[in-house]
C-alpha angles and dihedrals in degrees: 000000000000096000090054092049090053092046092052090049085049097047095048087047093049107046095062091044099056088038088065100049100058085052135084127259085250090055096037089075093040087057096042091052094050089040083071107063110103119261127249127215121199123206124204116217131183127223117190105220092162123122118257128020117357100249086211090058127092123256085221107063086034123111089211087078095065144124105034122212080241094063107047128091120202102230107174137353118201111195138194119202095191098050110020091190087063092066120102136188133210113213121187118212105218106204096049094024088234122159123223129198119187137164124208106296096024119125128222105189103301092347120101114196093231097168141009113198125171108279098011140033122212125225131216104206107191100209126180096329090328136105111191124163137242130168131215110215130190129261109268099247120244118243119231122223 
């Protein structure tokens, strides 16, 4: 990195130099005048005005990562036999004690609502390029005496 640095200071002192002695008395002050003027460096930034996640920011700080499959709680599943699009599930986050409802193709953060059956509703989590399944079931109820 040093030696770069040195080339580039060699280089700025240099170019000038040789410029002036191919010149004429007459264009070596013309140069040197307009040598002096201070010089200006421009910087590029770059500013994401896309739709959706900010592909620069991290996944981590991110709400997009959230809710994991780990933190929710399947509360309640109402079914319909008849018209399976009209069933809908209510999920609890446990660490924010958010509540979720969510029909069949609805999406919570990564998560994608793919099936609602009776006593459980399957997931679709899309992670780094890959879509694999898991499924939150119910609490087996407890029978009474």
């Amino acid at each position: 990195m040093r030696v770069r640095s040195l080339l580039t200071a060699a280089w700025w002192i240099a170019v000038p130099l040789a410029g002036q002695a191919a010149r004429p008395d007459s264009a070596r002050d013309t140069v040197a005048r307009s040598d002096t003027a201070p010089l200006t460096l421009v910087r590029e930034v770059f500013s994401y005005q896309g739709a959706g996640r900010d592909p620069f920011m991290s996944l981590l700080k991110s709400g997009d990562v959230r809710p994991l499959i780990s933190d929710l709680k399947l509360v309640t599943v109402i079914y319909d036999d008849r018209y399976a699009a009209r069933s809908v599930v209510v999920l609890r986050d446990v660490t924010t004690a958010r509540r979720y409802r969510a029909r069949v193709g609805d999406v919570i953060g990564r998560l994608r609502v793919t099936q609602i059956r009776p006593r459980e509703v399957v997931f679709t989590i899309q992670e780094f390029g890959f879509e694999r399944q898991q499924t939150l079931s119910l609490r087996p109820q407890e029978e009474t005496p």
